[in-house]
C-alpha positions in Angstrom: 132.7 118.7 88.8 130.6 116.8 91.5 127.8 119.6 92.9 124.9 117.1 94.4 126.1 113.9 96.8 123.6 112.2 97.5 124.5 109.7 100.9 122.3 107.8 103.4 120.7 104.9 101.3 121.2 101.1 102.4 119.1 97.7 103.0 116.1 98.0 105.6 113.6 95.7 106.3 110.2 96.7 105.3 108.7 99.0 107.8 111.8 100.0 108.5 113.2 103.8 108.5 115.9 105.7 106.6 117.8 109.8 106.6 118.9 110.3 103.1 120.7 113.8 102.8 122.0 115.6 100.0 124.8 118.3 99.9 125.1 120.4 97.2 127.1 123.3 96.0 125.5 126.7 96.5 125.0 127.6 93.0 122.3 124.8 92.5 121.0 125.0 96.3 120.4 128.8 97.4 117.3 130.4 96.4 116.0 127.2 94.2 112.9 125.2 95.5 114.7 121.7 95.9 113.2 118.3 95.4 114.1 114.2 95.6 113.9 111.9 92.8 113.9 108.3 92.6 114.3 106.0 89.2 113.6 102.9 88.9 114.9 100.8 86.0 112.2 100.7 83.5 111.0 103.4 84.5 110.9 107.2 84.4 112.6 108.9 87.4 110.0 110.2 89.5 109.9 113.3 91.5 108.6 112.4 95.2 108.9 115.5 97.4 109.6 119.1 97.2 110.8 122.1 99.4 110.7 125.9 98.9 113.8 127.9 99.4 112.7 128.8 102.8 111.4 125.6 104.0 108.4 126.6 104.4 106.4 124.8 101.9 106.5 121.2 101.0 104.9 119.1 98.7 104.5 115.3 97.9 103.7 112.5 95.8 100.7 110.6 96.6 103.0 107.5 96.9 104.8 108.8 99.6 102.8 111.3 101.5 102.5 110.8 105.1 105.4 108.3 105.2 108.1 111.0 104.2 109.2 113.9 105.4 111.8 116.9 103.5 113.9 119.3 105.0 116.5 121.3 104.4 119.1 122.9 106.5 120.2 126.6 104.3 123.0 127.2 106.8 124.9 124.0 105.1 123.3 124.2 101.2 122.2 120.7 102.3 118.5 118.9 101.7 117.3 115.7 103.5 114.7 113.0 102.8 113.4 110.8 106.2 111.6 107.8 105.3 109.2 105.9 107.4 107.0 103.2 107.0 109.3 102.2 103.9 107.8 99.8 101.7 109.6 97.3 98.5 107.9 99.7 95.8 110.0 102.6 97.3 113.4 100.7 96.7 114.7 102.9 93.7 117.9 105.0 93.0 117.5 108.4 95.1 118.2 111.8 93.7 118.3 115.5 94.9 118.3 118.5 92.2 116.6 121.5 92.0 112.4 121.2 91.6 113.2 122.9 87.7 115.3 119.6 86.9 111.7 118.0 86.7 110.8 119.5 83.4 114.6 120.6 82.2 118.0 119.3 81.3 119.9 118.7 84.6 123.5 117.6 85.6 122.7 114.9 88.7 125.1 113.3 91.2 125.6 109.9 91.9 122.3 108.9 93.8 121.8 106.7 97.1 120.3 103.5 96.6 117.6 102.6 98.7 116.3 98.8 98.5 113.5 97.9 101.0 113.3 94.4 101.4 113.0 91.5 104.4 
């Protein structure tokens, strides 16, 4: 049973902009400070930005502060990811789950792919 979809990812050009969103089903969403992930292949999946269940707080790793941007929108149990300034070292496999994931055992959807390349 599918609760995260993850949609929005594609080829840009360097510089270039992308809206990832991420719908997911209530039990994992409401109430649970929600983050992005990204994984490379090699390398450990990496968790890039985080929001509290009100929206109010958000947090971010170095590599991608001031570039992106989370939201989420409680009415539709749905999180978002808007990229700027996007750069090749950011093309990786992009995942939403619940901040907890980071540290425990996790069910994940499918992913987006995101590839940043001219």
């Amino acid at each position: 049973q599918v609760q995260l979809v993850e949609s929005g990812g594609g080829l840009v050009q360097p510089g270039g902009s992308l809206r990832l969103s991420c719908a997911a089903s209530g039990s994992i969403f409401s109430g649970n400070v929600m983050g992005w992930y990204r994984e490379t292949p090699g390398k450990q999946r990496e968790l890039v930005a985080t929001i509290t269940s009100t929206g109010l707080t958000t947090n971010y790793a170095d590599s991608v502060k001031g570039r992106f941007t989370i939201l989420r929108e409680n009415a539709k149990n749905t999180v978002y990811l808007q990229m700027n300034s996007l750069k090749p070292e950011d093309t990786a496999v992009y995942y939403c789950n619940k901040q907890s994931c980071n540290y425990a055992p996790c069910n994940w959807g499918p992913g987006t792919q995101v590839t940043v390349s001219s």
